[in-house]
C-alpha positions as a Markdown table, in Angstrom:
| # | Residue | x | y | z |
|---|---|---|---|---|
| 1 | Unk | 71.5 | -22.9 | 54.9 |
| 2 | Unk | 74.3 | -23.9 | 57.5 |
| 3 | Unk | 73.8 | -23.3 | 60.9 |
| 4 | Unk | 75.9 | -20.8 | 62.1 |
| 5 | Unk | 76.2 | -21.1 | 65.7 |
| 6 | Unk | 76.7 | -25.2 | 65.0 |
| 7 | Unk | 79.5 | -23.5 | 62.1 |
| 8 | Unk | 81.2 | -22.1 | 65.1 |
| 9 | Unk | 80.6 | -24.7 | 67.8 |
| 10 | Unk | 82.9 | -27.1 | 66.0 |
| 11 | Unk | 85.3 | -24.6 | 65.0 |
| 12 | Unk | 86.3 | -23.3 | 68.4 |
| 13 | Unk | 86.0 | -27.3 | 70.0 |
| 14 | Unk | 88.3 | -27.9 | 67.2 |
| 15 | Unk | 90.8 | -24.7 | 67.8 |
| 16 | Unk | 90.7 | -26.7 | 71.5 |
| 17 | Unk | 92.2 | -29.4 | 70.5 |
| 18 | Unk | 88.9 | -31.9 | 70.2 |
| 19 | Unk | 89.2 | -34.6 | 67.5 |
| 20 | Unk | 86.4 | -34.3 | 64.9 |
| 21 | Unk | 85.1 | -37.7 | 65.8 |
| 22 | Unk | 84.7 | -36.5 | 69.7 |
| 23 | Unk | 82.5 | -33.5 | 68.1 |
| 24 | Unk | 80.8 | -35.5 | 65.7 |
| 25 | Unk | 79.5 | -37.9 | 68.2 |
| 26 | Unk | 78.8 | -34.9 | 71.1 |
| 27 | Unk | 76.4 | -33.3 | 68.9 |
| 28 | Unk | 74.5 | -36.6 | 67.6 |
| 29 | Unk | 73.9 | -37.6 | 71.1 |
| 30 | Unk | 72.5 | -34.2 | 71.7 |
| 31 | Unk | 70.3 | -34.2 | 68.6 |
| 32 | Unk | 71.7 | -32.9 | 65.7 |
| 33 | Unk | 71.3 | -34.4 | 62.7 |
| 34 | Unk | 74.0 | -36.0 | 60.6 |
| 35 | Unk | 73.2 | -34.4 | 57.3 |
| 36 | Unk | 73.1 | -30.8 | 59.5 |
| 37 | Unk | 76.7 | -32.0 | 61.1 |
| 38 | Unk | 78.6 | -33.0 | 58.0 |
| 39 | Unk | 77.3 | -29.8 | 56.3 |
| 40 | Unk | 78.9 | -27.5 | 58.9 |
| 41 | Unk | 81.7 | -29.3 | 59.5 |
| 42 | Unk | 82.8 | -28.1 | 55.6 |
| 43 | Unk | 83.4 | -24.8 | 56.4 |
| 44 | Unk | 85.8 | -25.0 | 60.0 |
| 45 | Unk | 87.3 | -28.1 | 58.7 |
| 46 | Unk | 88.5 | -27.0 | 55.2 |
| 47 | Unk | 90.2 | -23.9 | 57.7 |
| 48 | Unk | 93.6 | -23.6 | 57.0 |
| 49 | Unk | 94.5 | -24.7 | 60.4 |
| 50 | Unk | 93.1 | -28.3 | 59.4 |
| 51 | Unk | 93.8 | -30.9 | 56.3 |
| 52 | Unk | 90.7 | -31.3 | 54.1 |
| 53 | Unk | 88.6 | -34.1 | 53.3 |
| 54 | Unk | 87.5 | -35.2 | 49.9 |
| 55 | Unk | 84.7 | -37.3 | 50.6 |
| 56 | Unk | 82.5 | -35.8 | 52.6 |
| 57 | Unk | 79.0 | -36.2 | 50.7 |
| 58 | Unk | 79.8 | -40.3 | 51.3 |
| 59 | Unk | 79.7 | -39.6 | 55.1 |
| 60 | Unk | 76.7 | -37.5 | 54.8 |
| 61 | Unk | 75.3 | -40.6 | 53.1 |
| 62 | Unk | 76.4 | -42.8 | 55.7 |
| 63 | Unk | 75.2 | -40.8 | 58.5 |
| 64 | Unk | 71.8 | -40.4 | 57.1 |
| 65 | Unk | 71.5 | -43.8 | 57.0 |
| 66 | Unk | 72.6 | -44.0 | 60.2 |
| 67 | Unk | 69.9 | -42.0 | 61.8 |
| 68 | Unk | 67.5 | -43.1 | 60.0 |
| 69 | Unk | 67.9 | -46.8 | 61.2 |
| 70 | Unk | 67.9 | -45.2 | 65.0 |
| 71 | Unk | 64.1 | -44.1 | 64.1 |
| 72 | Unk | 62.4 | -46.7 | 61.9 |
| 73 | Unk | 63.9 | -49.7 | 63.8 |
| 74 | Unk | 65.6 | -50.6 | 60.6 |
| 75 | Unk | 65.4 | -50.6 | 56.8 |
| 76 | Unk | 64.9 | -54.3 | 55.7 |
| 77 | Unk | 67.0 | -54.2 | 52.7 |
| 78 | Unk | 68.1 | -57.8 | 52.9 |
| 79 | Unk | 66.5 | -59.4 | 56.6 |
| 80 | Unk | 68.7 | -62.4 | 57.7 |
| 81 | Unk | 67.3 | -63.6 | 60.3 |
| 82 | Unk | 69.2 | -64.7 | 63.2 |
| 83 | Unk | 68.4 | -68.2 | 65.4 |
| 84 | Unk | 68.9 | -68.1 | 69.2 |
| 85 | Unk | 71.5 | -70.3 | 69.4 |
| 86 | Unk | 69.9 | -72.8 | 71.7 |
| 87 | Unk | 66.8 | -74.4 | 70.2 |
| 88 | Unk | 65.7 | -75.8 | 73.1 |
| 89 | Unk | 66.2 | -72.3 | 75.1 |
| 90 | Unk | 63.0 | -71.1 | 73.1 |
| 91 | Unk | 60.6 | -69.7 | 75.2 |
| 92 | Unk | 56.9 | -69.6 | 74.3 |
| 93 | Unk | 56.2 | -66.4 | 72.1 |
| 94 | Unk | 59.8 | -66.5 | 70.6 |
| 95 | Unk | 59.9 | -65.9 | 66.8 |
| 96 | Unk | 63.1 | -67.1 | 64.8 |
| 97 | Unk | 61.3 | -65.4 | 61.6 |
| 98 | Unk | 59.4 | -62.2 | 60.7 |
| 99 | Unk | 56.4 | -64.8 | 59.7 |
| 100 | Unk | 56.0 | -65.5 | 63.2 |
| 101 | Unk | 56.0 | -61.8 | 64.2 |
| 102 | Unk | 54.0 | -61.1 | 61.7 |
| 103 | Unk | 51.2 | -63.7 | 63.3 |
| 104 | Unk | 51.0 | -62.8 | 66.6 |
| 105 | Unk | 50.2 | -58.7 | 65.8 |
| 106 | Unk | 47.2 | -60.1 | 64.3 |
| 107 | Unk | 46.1 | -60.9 | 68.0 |
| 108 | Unk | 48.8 | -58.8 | 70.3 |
| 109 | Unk | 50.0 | -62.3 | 71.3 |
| 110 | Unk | 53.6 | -62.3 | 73.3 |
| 111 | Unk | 56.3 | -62.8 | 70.7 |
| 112 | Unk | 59.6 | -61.6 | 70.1 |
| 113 | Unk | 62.5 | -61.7 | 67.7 |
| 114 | Unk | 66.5 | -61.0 | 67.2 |
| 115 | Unk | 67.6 | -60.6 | 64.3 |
| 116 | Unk | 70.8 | -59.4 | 62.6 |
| 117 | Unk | 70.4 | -57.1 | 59.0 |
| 118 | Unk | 72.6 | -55.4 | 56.0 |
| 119 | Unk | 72.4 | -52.2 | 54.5 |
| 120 | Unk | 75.1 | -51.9 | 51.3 |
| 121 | Unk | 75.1 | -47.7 | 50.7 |
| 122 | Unk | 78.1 | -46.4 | 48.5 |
| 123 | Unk | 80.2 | -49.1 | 48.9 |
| 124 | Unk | 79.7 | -49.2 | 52.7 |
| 125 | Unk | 77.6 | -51.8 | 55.0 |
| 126 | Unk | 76.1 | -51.4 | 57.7 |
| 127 | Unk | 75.3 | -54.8 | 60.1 |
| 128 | Unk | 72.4 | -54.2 | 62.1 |
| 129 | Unk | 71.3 | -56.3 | 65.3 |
| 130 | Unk | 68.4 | -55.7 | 67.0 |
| 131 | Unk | 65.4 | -57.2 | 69.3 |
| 132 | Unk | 61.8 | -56.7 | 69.1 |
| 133 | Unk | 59.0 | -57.5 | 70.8 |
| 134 | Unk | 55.3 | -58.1 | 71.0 |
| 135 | Unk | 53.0 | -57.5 | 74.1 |
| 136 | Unk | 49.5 | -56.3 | 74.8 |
| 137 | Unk | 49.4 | -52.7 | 76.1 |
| 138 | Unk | 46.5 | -50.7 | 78.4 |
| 139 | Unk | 45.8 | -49.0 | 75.3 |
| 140 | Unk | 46.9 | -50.9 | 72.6 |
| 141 | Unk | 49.8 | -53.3 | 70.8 |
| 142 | Unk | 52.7 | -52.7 | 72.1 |
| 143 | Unk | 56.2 | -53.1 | 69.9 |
| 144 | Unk | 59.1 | -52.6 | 71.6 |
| 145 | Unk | 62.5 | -51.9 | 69.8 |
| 146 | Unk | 66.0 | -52.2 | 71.1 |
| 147 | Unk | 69.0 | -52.0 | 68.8 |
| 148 | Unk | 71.7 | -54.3 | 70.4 |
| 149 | Unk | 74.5 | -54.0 | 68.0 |
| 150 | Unk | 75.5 | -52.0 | 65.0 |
| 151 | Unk | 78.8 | -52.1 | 63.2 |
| 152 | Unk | 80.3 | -50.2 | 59.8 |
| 153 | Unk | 82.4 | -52.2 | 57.5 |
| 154 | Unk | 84.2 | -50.2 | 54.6 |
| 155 | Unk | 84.6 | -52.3 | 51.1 |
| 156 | Unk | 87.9 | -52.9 | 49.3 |
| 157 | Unk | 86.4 | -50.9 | 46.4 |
| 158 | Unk | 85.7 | -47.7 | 48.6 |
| 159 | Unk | 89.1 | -47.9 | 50.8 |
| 160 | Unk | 90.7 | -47.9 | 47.0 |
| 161 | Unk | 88.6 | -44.9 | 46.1 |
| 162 | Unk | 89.7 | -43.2 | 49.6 |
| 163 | Unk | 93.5 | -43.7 | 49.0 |
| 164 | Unk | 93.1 | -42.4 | 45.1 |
| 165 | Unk | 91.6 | -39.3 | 46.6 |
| 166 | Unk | 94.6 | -38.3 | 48.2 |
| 167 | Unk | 93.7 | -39.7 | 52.2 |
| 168 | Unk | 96.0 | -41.8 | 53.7 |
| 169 | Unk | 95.7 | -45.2 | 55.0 |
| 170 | Unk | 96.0 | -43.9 | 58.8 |
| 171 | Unk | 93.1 | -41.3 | 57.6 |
| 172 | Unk | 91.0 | -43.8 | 56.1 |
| 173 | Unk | 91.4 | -46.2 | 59.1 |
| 174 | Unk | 90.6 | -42.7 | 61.5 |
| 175 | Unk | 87.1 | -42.4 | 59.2 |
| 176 | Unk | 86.4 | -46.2 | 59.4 |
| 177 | Unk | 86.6 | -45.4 | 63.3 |
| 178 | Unk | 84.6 | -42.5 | 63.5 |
| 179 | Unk | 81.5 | -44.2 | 61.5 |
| 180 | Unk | 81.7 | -46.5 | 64.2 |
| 181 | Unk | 81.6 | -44.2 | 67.1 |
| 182 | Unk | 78.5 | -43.0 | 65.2 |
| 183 | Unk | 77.2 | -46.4 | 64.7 |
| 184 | Unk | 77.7 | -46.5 | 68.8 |
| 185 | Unk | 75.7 | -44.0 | 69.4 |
| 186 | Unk | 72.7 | -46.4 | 68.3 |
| 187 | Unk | 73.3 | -49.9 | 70.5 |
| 188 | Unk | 71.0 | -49.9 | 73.6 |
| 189 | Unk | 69.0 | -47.3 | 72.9 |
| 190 | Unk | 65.1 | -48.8 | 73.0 |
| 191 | Unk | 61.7 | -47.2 | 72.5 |
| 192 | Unk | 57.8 | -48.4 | 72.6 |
| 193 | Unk | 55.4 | -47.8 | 69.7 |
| 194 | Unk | 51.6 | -48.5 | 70.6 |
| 195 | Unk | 49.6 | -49.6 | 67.6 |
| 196 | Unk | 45.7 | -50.2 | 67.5 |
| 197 | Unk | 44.0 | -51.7 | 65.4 |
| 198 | Unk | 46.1 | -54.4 | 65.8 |
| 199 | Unk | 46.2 | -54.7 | 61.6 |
| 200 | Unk | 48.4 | -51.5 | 61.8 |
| 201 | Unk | 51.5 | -53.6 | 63.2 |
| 202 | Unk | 51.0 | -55.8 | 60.8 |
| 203 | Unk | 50.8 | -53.9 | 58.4 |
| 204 | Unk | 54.2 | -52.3 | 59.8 |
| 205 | Unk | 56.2 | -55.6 | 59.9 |
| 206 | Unk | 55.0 | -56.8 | 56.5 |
| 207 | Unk | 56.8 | -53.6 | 55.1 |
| 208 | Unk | 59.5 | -54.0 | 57.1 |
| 209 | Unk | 59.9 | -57.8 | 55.7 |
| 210 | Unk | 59.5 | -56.3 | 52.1 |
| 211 | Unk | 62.1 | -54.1 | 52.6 |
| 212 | Unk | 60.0 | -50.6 | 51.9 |
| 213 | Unk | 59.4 | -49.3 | 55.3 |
| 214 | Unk | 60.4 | -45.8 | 55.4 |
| 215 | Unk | 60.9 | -43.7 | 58.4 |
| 216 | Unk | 63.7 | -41.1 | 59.8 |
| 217 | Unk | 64.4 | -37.8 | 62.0 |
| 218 | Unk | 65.8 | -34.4 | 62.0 |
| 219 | Unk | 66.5 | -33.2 | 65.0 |
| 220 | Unk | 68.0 | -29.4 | 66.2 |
| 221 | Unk | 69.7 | -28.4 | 69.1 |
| 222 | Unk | 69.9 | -24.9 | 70.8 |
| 223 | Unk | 73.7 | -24.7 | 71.7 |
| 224 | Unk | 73.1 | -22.3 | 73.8 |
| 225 | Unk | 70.0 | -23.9 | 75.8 |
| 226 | Unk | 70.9 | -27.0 | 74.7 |
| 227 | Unk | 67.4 | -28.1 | 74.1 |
| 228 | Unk | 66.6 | -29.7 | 71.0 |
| 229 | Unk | 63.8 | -30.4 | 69.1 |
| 230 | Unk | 63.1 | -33.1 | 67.0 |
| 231 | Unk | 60.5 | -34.2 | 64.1 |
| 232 | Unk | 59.9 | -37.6 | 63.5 |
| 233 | Unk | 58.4 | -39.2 | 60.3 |
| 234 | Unk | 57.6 | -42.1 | 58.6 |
| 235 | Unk | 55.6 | -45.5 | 58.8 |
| 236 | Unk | 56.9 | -46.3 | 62.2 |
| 237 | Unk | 55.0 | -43.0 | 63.1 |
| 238 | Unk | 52.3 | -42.8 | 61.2 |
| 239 | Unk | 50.8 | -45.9 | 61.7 |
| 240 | Unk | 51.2 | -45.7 | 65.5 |
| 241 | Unk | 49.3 | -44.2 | 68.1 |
| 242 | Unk | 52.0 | -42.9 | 70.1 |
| 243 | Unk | 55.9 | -43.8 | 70.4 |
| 244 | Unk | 58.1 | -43.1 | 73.4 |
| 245 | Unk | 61.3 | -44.2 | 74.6 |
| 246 | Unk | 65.1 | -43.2 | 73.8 |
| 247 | Unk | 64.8 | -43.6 | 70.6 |
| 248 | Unk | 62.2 | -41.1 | 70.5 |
| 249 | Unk | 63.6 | -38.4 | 72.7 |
């Protein structure tokens, strides 16, 4: 059922003139989840006093994905691994592959790794770069996350289907935007997971190398004590003893 105080929130910050990107991206950072966003936003944006939009349930797509990523770290859907650029600037414990992640959780050894990822969803891919790292804890394993960069790129195919739909190429080029300012809302955000036994990382990253961790939030905000509260699931979670951090909050 949609919220109807979030129903409302958007209407009246759009009646004030607020672009529907600007609300999209104030009520992400705040804790709302995209599914629960692009559900509301339906009803005040199909008002008369603003044009529809055909293609909603892709952007509800895209923004699940979106938030998911924020939680889990990533989905490994296709890891490319990316090389510091300087060889010789390796420091000891730096990986260049999840292999030699993979090795040091065994013993909580110092290791980290960069690496840049790609999710294809409905004709849509989203390039994920992101750092992690390995250290002994007081209490534990602990794996650090920081997502550095994230970027959405729409394909030919889905721009086509966009323009057939009836949007314009200024409209599609305004959605391209806002999936970015969304995507934003993820770089430099970090968190801390504590694993132990030490085999529970591992176990993580060797899903995440296969491609089938799973992982994700849902978060709800109070607009009018803007306190939110938010469930997390999945792997990441479930595995760990405790995670903490921005990511987390």
């Amino acid at each position: 059922m949609v919220n109807k105080k979030l129903v409302n929130y958007i209407r009246e910050n759009l009646d004030k003139g607020h672009s529907l990107g600007e609300i999209k991206s104030a009520l992400v950072d705040a804790g709302w989840s995209l599914s629960e966003i692009s559900e509301a936003v339906r009803l005040p944006y199909n008002s008369p006093e603003v044009r529809k939009r055909k293609i909603w349930w892709i952007v509800g797509a895209i923004g699940v994905f979106l938030l998911i990523s924020i939680v889990s770290g990533l989905l490994y859907l296709s890891g490319m691994f990316v090389e510091v650029e300087d060889l010789a600037e390796r420091h000891s414990g730096e990986c260049y592959d999840m292999d030699c992640l993979i090795s040091a959780a065994h013993d909580c050894s110092d290791a980290s790794l960069k690496y840049t990822s790609n999710l294809d969803l409905f004709w849509v891919q989203t390039i994920t770069t992101s750092f992690y790292e390995i250290e002994e804890g007081p209490i534990g394993c602990d794996f650090k996350i920081l997502t550095e960069e994230q970027t959405v790129e729409y394909s030919d195919e889905f721009v086509q289907k966009m323009l057939d739909s009836g949007l314009t190429q200024e409209e599609v080029d305004e959605q391209l935007q806002e999936s970015n300012d969304l995507a934003d809302l993820v770089e430099g955000k970090g968190g801390t997971c504590v694993f132990n036994p030490n085999e529970n990382l591992v176990t993580y990253l060797t899903k995440l190398k296969e491609g089938n961790v799973s992982g994700g939030s849902s978060c709800k905000l109070d607009i009018i004590s803007q306190e939110q509260d938010c469930t997390y699931t999945g792997d990441l979670i479930d595995l760990s003893v405790s995670c903490g951090g921005e990511l987390f909050n």
